[in-house]
PyMOL CGO cylinders between C-alpha atoms (Angstrom):
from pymol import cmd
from pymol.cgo import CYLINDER

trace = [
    CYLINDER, 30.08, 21.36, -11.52, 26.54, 23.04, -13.12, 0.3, 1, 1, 1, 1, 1, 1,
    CYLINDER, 26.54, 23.04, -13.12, 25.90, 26.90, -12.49, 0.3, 1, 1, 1, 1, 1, 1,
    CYLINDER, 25.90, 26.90, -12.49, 22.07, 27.22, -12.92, 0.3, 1, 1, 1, 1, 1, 1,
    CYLINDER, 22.07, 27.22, -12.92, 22.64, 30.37, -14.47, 0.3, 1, 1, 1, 1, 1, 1,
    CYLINDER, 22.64, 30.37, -14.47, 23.83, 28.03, -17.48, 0.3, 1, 1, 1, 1, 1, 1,
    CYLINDER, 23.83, 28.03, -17.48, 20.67, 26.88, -17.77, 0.3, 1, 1, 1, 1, 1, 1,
    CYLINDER, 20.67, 26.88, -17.77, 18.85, 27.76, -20.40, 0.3, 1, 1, 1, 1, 1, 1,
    CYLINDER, 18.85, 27.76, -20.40, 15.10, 29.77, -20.21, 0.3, 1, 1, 1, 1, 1, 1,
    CYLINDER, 15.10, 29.77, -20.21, 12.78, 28.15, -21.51, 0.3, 1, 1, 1, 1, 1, 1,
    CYLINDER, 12.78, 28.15, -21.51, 14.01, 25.07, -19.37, 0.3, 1, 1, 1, 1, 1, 1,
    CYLINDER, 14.01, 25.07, -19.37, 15.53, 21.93, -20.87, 0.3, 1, 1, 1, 1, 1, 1,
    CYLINDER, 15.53, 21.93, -20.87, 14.99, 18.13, -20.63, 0.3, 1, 1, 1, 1, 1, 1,
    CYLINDER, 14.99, 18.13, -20.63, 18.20, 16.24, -19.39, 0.3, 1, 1, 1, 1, 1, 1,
    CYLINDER, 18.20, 16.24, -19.39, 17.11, 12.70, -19.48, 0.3, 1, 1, 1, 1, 1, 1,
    CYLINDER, 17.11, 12.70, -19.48, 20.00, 11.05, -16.55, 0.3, 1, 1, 1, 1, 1, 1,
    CYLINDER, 20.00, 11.05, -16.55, 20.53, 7.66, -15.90, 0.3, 1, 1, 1, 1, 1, 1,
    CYLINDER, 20.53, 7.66, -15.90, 21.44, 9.04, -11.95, 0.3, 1, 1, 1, 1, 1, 1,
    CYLINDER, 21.44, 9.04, -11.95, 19.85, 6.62, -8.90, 0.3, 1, 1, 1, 1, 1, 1,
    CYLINDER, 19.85, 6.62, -8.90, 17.41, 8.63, -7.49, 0.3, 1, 1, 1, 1, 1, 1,
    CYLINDER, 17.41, 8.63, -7.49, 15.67, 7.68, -4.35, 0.3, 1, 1, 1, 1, 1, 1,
    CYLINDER, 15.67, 7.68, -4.35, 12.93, 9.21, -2.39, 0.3, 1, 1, 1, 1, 1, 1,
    CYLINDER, 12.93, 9.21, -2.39, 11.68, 7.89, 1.29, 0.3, 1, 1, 1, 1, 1, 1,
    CYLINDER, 11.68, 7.89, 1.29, 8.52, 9.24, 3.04, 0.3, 1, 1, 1, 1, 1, 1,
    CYLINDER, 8.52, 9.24, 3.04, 7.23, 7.85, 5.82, 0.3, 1, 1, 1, 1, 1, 1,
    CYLINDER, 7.23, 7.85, 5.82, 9.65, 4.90, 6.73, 0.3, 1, 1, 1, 1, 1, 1,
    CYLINDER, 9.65, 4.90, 6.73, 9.07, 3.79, 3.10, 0.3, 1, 1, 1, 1, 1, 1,
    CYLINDER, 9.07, 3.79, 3.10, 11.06, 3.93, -0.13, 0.3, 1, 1, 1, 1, 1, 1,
    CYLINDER, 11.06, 3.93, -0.13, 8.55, 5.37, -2.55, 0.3, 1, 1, 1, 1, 1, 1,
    CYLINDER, 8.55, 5.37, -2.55, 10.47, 6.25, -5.69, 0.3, 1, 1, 1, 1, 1, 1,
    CYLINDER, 10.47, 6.25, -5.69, 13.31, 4.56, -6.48, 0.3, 1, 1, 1, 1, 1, 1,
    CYLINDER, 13.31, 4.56, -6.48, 14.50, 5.07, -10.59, 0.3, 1, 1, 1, 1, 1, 1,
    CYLINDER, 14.50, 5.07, -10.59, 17.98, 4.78, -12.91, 0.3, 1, 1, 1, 1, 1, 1,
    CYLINDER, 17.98, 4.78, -12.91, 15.65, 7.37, -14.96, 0.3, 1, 1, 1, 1, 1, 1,
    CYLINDER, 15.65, 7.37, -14.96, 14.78, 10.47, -13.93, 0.3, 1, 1, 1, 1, 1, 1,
    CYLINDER, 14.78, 10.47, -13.93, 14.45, 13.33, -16.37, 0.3, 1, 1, 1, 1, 1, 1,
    CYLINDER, 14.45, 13.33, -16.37, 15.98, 16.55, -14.94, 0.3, 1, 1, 1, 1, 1, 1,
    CYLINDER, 15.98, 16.55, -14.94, 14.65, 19.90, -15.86, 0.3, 1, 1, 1, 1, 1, 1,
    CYLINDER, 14.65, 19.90, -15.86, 17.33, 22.48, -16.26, 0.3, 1, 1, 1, 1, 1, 1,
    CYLINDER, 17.33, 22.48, -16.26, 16.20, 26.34, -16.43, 0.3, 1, 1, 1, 1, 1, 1,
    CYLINDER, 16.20, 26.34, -16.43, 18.17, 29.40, -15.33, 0.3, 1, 1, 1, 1, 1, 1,
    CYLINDER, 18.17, 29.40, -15.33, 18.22, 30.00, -12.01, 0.3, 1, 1, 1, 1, 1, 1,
    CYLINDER, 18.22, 30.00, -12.01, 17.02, 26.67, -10.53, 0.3, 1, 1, 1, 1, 1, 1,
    CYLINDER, 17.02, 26.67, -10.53, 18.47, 24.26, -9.12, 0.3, 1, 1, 1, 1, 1, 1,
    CYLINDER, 18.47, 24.26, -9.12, 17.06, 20.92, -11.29, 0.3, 1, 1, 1, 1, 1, 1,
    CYLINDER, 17.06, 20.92, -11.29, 13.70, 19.90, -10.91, 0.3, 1, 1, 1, 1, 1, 1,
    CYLINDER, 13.70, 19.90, -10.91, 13.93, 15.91, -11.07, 0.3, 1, 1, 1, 1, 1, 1,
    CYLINDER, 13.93, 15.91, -11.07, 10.58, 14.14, -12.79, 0.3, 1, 1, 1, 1, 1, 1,
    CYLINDER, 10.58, 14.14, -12.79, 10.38, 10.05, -11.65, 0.3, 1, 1, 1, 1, 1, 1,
    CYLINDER, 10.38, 10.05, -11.65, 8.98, 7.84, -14.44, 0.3, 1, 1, 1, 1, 1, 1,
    CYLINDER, 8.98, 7.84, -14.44, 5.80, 6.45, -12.58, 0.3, 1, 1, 1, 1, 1, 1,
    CYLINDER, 5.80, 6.45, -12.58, 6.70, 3.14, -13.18, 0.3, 1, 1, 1, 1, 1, 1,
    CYLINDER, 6.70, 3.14, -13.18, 9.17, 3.66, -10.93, 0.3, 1, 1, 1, 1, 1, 1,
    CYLINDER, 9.17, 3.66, -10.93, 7.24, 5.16, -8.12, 0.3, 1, 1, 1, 1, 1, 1,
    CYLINDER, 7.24, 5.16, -8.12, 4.96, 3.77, -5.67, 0.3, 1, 1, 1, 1, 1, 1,
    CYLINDER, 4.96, 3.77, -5.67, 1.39, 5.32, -6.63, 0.3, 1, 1, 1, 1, 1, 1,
    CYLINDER, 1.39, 5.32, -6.63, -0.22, 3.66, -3.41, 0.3, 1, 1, 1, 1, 1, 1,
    CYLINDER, -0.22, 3.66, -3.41, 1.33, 6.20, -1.72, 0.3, 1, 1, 1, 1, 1, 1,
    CYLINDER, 1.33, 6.20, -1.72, -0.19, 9.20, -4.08, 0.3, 1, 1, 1, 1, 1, 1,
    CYLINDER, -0.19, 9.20, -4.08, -3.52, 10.62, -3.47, 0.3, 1, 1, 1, 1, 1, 1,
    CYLINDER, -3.52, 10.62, -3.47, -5.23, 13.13, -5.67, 0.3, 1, 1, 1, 1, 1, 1,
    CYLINDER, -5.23, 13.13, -5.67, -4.12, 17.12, -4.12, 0.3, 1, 1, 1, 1, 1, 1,
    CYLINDER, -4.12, 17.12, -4.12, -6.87, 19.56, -4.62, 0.3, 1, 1, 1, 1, 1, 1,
    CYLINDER, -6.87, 19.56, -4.62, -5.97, 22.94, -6.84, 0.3, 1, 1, 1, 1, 1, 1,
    CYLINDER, -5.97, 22.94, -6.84, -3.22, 22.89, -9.98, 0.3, 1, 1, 1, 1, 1, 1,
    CYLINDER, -3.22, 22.89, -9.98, -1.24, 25.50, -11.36, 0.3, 1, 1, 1, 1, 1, 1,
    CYLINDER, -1.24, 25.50, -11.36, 0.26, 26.84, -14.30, 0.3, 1, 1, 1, 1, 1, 1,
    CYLINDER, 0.26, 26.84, -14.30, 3.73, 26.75, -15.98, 0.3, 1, 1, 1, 1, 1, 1,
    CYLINDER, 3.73, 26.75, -15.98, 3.68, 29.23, -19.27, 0.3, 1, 1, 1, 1, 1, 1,
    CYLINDER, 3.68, 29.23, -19.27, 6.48, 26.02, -20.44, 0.3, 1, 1, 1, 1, 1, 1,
    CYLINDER, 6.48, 26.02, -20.44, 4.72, 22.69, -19.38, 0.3, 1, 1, 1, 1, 1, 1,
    CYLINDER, 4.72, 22.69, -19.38, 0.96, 23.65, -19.14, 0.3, 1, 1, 1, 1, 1, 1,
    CYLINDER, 0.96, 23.65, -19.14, -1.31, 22.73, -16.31, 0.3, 1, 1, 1, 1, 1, 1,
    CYLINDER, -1.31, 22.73, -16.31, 0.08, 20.70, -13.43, 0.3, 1, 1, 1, 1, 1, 1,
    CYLINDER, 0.08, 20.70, -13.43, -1.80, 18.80, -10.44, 0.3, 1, 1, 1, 1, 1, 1,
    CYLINDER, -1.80, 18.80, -10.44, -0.63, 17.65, -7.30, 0.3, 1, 1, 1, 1, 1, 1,
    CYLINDER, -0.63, 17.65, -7.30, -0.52, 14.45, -5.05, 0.3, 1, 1, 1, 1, 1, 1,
    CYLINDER, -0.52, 14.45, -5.05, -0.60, 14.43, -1.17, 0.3, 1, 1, 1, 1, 1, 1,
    CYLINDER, -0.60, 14.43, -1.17, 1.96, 11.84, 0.08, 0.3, 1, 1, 1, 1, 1, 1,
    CYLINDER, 1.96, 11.84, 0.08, 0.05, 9.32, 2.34, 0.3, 1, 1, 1, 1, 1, 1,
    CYLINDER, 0.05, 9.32, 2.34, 1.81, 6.71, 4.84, 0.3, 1, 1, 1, 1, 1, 1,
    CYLINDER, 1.81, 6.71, 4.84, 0.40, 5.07, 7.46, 0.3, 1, 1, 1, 1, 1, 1,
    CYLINDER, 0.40, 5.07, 7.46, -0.82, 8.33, 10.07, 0.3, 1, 1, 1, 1, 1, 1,
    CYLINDER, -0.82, 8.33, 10.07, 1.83, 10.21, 8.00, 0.3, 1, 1, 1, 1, 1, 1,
    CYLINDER, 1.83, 10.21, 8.00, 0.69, 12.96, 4.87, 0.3, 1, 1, 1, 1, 1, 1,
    CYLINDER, 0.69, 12.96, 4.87, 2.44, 15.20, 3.37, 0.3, 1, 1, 1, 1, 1, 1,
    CYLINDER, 2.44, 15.20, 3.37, 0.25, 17.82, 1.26, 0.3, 1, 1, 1, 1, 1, 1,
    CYLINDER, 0.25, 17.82, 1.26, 1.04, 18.62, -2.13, 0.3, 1, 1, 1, 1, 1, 1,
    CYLINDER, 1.04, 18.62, -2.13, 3.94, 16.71, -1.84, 0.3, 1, 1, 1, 1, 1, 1,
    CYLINDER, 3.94, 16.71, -1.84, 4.31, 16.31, -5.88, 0.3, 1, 1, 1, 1, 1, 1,
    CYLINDER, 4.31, 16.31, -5.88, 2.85, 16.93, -9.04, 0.3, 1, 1, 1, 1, 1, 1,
    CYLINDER, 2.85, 16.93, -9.04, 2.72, 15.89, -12.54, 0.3, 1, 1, 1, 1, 1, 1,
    CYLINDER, 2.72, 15.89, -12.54, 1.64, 17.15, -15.61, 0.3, 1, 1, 1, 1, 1, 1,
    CYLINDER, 1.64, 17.15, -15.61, -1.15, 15.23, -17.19, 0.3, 1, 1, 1, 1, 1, 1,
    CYLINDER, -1.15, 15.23, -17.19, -0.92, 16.60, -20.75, 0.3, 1, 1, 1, 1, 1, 1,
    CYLINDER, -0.92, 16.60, -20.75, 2.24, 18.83, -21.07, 0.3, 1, 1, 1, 1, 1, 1,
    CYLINDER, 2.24, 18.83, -21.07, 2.44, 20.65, -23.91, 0.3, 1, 1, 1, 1, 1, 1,
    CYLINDER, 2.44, 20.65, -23.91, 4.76, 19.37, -27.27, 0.3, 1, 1, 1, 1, 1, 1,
    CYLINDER, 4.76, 19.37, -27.27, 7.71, 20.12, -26.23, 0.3, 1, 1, 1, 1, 1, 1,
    CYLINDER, 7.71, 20.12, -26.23, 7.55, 18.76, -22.58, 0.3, 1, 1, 1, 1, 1, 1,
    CYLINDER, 7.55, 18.76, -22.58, 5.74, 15.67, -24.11, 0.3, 1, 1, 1, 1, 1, 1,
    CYLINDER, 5.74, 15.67, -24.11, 8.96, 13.50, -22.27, 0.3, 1, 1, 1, 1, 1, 1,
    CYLINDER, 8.96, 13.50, -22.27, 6.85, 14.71, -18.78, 0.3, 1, 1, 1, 1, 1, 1,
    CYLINDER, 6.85, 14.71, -18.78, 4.18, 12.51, -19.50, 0.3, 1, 1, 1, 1, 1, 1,
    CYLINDER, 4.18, 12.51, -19.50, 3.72, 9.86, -16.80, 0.3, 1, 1, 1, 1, 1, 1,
    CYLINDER, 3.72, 9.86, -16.80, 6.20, 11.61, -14.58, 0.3, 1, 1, 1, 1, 1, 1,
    CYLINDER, 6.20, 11.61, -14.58, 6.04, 12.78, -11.47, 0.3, 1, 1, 1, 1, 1, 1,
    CYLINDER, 6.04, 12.78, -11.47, 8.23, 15.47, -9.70, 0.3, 1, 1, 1, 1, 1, 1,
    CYLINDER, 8.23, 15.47, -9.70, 8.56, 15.63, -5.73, 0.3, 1, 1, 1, 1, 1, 1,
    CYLINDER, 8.56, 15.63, -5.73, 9.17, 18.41, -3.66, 0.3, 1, 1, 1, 1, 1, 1,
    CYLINDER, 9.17, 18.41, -3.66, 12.54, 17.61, -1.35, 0.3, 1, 1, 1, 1, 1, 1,
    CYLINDER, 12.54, 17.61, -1.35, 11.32, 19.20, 1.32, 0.3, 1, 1, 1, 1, 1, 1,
    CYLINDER, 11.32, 19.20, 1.32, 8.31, 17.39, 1.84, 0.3, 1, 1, 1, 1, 1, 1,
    CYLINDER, 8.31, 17.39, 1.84, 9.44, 14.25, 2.86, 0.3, 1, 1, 1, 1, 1, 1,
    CYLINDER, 9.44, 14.25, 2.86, 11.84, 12.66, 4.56, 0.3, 1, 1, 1, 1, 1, 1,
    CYLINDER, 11.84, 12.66, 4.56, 14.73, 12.19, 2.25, 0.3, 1, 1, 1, 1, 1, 1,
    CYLINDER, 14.73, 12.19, 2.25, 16.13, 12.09, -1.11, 0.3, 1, 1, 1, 1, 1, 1,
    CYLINDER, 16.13, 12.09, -1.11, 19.05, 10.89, -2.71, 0.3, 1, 1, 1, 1, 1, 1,
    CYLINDER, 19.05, 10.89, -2.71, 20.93, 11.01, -6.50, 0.3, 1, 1, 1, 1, 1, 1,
    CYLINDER, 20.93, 11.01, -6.50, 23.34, 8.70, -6.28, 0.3, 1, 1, 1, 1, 1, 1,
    CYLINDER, 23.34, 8.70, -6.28, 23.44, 8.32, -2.48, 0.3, 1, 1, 1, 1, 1, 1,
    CYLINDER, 23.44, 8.32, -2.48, 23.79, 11.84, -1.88, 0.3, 1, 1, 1, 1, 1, 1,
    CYLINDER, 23.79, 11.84, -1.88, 21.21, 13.94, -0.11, 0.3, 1, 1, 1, 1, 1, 1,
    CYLINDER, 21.21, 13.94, -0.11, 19.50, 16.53, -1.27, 0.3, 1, 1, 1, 1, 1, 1,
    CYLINDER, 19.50, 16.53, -1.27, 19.01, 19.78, -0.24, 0.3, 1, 1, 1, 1, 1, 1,
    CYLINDER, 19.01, 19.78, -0.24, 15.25, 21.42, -0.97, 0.3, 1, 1, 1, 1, 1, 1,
    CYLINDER, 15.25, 21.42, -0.97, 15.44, 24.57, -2.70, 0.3, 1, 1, 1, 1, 1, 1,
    CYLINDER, 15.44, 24.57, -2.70, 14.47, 27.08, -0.70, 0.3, 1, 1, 1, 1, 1, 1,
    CYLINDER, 14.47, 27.08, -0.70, 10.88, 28.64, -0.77, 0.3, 1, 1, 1, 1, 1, 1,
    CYLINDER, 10.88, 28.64, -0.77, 7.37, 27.14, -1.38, 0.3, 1, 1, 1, 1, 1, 1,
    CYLINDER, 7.37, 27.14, -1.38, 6.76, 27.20, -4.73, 0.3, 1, 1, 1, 1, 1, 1,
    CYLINDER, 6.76, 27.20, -4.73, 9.64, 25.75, -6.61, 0.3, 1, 1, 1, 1, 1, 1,
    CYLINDER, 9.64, 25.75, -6.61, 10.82, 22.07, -6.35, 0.3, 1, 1, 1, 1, 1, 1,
    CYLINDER, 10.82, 22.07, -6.35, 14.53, 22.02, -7.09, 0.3, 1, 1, 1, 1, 1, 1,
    CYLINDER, 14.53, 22.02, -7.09, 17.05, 19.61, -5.87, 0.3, 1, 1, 1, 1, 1, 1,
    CYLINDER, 17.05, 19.61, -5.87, 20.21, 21.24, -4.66, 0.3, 1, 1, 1, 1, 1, 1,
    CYLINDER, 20.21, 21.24, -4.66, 23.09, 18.33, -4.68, 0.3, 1, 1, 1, 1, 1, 1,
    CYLINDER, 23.09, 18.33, -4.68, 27.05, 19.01, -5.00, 0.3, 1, 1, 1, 1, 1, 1,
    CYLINDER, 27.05, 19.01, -5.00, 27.05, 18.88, -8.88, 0.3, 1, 1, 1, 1, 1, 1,
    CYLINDER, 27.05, 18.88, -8.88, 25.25, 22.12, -8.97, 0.3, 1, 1, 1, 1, 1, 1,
    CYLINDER, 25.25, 22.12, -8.97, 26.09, 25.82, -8.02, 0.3, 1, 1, 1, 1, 1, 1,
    CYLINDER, 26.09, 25.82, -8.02, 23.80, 28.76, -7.41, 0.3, 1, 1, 1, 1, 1, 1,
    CYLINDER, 23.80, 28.76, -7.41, 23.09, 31.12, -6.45, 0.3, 1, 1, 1, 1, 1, 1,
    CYLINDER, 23.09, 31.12, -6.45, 19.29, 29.60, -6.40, 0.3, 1, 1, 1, 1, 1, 1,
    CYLINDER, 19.29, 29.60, -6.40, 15.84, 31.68, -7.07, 0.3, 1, 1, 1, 1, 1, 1,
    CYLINDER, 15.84, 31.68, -7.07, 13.20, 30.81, -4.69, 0.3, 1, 1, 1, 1, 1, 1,
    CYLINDER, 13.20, 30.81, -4.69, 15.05, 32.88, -1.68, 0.3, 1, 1, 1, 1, 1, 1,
    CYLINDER, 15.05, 32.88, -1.68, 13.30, 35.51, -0.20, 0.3, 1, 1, 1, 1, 1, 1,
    CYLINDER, 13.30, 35.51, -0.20, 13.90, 38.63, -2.23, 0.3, 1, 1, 1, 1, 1, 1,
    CYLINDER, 13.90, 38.63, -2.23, 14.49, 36.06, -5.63, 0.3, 1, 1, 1, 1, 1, 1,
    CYLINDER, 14.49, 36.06, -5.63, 11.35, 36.19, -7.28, 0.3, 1, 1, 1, 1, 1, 1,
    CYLINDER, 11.35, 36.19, -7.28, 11.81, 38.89, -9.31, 0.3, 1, 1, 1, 1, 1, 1,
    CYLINDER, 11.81, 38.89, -9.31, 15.21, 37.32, -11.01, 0.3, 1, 1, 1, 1, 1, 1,
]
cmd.load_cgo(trace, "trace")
């Protein structure tokens, strides 16, 4: 068992060799033995999906980025299958800074923006709030920023 508020600030890079799965649309479109988890106090972990892993046909460009004072500038796909989209669905970080370098050619997906995901068969549970893209599983105790009434913490 994890308590975010082990995590460290700035966040860490927990390379996992965890089965992570992620299904949108009737369709398995991540499925990877190596996601990198991003660990930082008072989230749940973010999980980032080596590209290779994912399927990009079902990624289209998201209009707008933002800005992490850790990783740099992050943009954002739209999830599309068949009639189904989901918008800003993920993002990536197309040149993180040094010390998030391991980022590169990673994507991270927000739980609660498609149908379902799973580390190692378990489902996940979406952080709450629209911003933040943490994974809440059993291995990991809060409680979670991202609440109403959080974003100060």
């Amino acid at each position: 068992m994890e308590s975010v508020w082990d995590y460290p600030r700035p966040p860490s890079l927990d390379p996992s060799g965890e089965h992570v799965v992620v299904e949108f649309g009737g369709l398995v479109v991540a499925d990877t033995r190596a996601p990198v988890r991003v660990l930082e106090t008072s989230h749940p972990p973010t999980y980032y999906l080596p590209m290779d892993d994912v399927d990009l046909t079902a990624f289209a460009d998201a209009a707008g980025t933002s800005w992490c004072e850790f990783k740099g500038r992050a943009r954002y796909f739209d999830l599309v299958v068949g009639d189904g989209v989901s918008p800003s669905a993920a993002w990536y970080y197309p040149s993180p800074t040094p010390r998030y370098e391991r980022l590169h050619r990673h994507v991270a997906i927000y739980p609660g923006r498609v149908d379902r995901c799973t580390v190692d068969g378990e489902t996940v549970q979406a952080q709450e709030g629209d911003f933040y893209g943490g994974w809440i599983t059993s291995r990991v105790v809060g409680p979670f920023k991202g609440a109403p009434g959080t974003l100060g913490w």
